[in-house]
C-alpha positions in Angstrom: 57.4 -65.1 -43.7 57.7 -63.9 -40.0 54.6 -61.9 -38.9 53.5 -60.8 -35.1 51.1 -57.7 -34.6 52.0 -54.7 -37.0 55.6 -56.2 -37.9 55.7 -58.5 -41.4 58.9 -59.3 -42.8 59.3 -61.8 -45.8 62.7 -62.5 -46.6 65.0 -65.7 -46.5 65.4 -67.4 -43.3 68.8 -67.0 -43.5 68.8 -63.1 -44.3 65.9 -63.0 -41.0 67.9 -64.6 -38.8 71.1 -62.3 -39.2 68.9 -59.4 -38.8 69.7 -57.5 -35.5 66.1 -56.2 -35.6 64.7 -59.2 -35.9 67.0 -61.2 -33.6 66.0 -58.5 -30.8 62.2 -58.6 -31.0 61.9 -62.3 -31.5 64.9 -63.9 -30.1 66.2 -61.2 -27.8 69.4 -61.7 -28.3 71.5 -58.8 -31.0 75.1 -59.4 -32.8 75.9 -55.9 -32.8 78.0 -54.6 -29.1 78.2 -51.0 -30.2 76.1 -48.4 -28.0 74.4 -47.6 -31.0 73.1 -50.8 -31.2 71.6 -50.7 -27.6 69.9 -47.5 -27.1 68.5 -46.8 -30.3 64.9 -45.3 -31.4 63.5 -48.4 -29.7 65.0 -47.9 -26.4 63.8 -44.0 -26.0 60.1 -45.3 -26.7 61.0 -48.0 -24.0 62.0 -44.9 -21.5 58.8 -42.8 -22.6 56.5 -45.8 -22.0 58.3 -45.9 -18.9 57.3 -41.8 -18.0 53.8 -42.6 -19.0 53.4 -45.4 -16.9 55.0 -43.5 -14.2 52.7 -40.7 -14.1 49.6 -43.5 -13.0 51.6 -45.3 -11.0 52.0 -41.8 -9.0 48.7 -41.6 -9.1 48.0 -45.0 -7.7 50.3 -44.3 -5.0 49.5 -40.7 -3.9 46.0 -41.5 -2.4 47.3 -44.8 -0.6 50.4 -42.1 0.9 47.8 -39.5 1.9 45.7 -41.8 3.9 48.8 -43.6 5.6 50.5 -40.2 6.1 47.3 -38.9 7.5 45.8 -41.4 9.6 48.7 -43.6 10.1 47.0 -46.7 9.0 47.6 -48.7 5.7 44.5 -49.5 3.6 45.5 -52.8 2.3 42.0 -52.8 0.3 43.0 -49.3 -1.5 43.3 -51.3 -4.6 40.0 -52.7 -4.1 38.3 -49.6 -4.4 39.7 -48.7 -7.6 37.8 -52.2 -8.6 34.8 -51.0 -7.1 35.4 -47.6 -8.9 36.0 -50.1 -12.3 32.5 -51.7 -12.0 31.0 -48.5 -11.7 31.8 -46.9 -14.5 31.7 -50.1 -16.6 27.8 -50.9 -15.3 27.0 -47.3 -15.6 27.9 -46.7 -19.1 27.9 -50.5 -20.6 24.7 -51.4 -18.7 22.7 -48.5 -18.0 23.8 -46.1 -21.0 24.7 -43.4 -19.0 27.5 -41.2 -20.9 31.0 -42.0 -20.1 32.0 -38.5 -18.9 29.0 -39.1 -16.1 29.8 -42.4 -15.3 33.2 -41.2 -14.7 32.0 -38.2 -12.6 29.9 -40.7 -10.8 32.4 -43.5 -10.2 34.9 -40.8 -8.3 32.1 -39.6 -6.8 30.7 -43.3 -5.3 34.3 -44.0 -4.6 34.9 -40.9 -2.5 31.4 -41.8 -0.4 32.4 -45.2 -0.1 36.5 -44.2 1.3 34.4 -41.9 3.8 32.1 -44.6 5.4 35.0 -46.9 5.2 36.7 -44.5 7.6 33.7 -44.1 9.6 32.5 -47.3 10.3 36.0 -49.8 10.0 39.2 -47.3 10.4 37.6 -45.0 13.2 37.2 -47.6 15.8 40.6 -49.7 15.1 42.4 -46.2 15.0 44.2 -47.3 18.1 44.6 -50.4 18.0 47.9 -52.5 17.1 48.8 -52.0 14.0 48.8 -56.0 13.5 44.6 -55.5 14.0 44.2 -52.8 11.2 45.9 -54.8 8.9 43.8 -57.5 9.5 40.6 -55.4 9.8 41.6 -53.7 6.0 42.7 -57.3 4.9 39.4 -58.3 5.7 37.4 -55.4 3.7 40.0 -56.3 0.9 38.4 -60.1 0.4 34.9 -58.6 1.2 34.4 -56.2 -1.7 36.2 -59.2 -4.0 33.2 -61.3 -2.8 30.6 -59.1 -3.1 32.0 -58.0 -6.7 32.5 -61.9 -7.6 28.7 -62.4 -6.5 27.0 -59.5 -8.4 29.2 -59.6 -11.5 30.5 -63.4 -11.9 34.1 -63.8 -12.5 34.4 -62.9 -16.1 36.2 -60.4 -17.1 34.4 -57.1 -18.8 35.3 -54.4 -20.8 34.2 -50.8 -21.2 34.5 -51.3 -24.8 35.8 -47.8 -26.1 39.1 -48.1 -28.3 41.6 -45.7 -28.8 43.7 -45.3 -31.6 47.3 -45.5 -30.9 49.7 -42.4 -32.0 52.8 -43.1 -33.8 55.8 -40.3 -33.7 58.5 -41.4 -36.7 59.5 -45.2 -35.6 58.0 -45.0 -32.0 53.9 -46.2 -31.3 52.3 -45.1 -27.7 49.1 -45.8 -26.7 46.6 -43.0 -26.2 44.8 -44.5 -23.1 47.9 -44.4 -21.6 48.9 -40.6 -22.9 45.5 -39.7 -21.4 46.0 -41.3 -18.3 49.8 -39.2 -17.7 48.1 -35.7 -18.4 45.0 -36.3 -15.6 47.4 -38.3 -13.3 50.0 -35.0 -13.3 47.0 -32.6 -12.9 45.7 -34.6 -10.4 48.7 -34.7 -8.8 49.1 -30.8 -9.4 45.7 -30.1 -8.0 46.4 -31.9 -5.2 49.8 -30.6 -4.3 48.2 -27.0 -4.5 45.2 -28.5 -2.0 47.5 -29.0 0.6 49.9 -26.4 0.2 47.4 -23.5 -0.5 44.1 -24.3 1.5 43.5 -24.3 5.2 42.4 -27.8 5.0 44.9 -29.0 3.3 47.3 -27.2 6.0 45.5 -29.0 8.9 46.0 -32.1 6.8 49.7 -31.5 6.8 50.2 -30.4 10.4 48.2 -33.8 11.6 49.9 -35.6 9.8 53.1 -34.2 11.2 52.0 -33.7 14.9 48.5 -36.0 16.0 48.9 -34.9 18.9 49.2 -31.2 19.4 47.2 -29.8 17.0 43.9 -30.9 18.4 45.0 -28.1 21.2 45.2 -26.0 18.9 41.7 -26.2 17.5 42.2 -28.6 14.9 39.2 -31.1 14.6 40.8 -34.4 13.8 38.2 -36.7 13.1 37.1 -33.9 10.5 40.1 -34.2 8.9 40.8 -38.2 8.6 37.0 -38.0 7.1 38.3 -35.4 4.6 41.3 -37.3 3.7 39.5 -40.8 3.8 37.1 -39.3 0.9 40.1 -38.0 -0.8 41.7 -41.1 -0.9 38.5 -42.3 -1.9 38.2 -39.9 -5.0 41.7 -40.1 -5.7 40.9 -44.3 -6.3 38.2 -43.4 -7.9 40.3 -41.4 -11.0 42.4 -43.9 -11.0 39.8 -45.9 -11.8 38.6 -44.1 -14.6 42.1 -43.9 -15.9 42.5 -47.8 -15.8 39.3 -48.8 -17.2 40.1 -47.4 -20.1 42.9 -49.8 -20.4 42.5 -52.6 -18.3 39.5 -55.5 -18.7 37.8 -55.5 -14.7 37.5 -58.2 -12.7 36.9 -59.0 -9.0 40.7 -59.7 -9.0 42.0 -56.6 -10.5 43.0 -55.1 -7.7 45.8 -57.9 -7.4 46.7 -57.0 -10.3 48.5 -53.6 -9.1 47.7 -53.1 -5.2 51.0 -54.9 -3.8 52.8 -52.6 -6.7 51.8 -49.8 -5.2 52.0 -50.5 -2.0 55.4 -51.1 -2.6 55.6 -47.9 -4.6 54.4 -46.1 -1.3 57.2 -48.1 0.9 60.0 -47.6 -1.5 59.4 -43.2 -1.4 58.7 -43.5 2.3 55.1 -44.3 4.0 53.2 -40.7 4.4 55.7 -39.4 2.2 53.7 -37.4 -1.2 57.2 -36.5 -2.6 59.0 -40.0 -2.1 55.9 -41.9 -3.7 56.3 -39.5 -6.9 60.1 -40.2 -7.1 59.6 -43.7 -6.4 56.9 -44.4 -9.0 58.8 -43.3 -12.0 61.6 -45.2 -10.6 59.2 -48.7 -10.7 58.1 -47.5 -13.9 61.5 -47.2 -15.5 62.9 -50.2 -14.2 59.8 -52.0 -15.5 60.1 -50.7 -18.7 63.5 -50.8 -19.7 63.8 -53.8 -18.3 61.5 -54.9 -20.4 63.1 -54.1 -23.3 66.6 -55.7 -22.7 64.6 -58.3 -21.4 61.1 -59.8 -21.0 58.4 -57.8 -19.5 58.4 -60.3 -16.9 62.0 -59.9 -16.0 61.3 -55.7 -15.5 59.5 -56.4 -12.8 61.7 -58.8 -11.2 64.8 -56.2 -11.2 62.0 -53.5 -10.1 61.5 -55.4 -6.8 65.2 -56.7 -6.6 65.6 -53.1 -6.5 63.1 -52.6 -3.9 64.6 -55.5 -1.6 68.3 -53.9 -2.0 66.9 -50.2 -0.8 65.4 -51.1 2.2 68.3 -53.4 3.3 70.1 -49.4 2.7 67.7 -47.5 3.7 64.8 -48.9 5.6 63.0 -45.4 5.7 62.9 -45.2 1.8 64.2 -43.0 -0.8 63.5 -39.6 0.9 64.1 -40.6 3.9 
């Protein structure tokens, strides 16, 4: 008898062991060399797991981009405020009762606010200082809000506690938290697109982040718009948040737990550059997966940032260079 999660087979060892299925989910190893044998049903659910968790790793990576496109200065804490963001929602609607659509509403909300004072009282006055300072100054907001969230909450780990069933399509299983999380990551990402490409803010944003300084002279306000983008940076954190609480236990270290992944993410597309990010994430996100499946999970991610390491010895600028 050989049982692990939803998969129960009961035959003699012998016939289990010369099973190809069998000796690629438990041992990882498979007797047959055809291509048939490799990218079967099992591999195209290993490419669309891949696509789903591209679309929130493009959503992880797009508010860290606009800030460092914007303002020029890398929020090593942005993951930080999606734990912040986390908390929120989970105290809100485990602790206080309020409905999850309103704690959600509320945690973007708080997040936004809290990406805007950020600005105000730590970025603004290290805005020209050595890039080497801001670093520091963000590094040092990073193992604040860990502190303060390992204070008030303790270091166990908590859990929204809302299930959602998974959805099966013939031999294939995907989770629905993570189907959920694609569609409001690409609208986000559409809604944001159309922001700056349609709006006259989002046009200043653009044209600051492409020329600091000559469009003060002509009449752009730019401590308006880093406050603008700070907040939404802030917001954008704050979605994600809602997005990953859904799948994902909090904990003051959370942020750990994805922040140098999509920093990378953002270094890989091209720092400031939206488009790059985008391309970049799914690129993380395939690698990941399929890896994955040939391999270990664990193994993904190491040819994701062997990957990583190899493009910036070619290109030090990033995909879209």
């Amino acid at each position: 008898l050989l049982e692990t999660g939803r998969i129960r087979a009961s035959r003699p060892a012998a016939e289990l062991l010369a099973s190809d299925d069998i000796r690629r989910a438990y041992l990882g190893v498979c007797t047959e060399t055809s291509l048939d044998a490799i990218f079967d049903i099992f591999f195209l659910e290993a490419v669309l797991n891949g696509l789903l968790l591209g679309g929130l790793l493009a959503l992880l990576s797009l508010g860290l981009n606009l800030i460092f496109g914007v303002i020029d200065v890398v929020w090593i804490c942005y993951a930080e405020l999606i734990m912040v963001g986390m908390y929120t929602i989970w105290w809100l609607h485990s602790v206080q009762g309020v409905p999850l659509a309103l704690a959600f509403v509320a945690g973007i909300a708080f997040v936004a606010a809290l990406g805007a004072l950020m600005h105000h009282f730590v970025i603004r006055p290290v805005l020209s200082a050595e890039p080497i300072n801001q670093l520091l100054v963000t590094g040092g907001v990073l193992f604040f809000l860990q502190a303060v969230a390992t204070v008030i909450f303790g270091v166990e780990f908590r859990n929204l506690g809302v299930r959602l069933p998974g959805v099966n399509v013939g031999e294939m299983s995907f989770s629905m938290s993570r189907m959920i999380a694609f569609a409001v990551a690409a609208v986000a990402i559409a809604a944001t697109y159309l922001f700056l490409n349609r709006t006259y803010m989002g046009t200043a944003i653009r044209a600051i982040s492409q020329d600091r300084q000559i469009m003060p002279l002509m009449g752009v306000n730019p401590s308006r718009v880093y406050l603008l983008t700070s907040a939404m940076g802030g917001g954008l954190a704050g979605l994600a948040a809602c997005l990953l609480v859904l799948q994902y236990d909090v904990h003051p270290a959370i942020g750990l737990s994805f922040g140098p992944l999509t920093f990378l993410i953002c270094v890989l597309g091209g720092r400031g550059n939206l488009s790059g990010g985008f391309v970049a994430a799914f690129v993380f996100a395939q690698f990941i997966s399929v890896g994955g499946y040939f391999l270990t999970l664990e193994w993904g991610y190491v040819i994701a940032f062997v990957f990583f390491i190899m493009t910036m010895f070619w290109t030090p600028e990033g995909l879209l260079s």
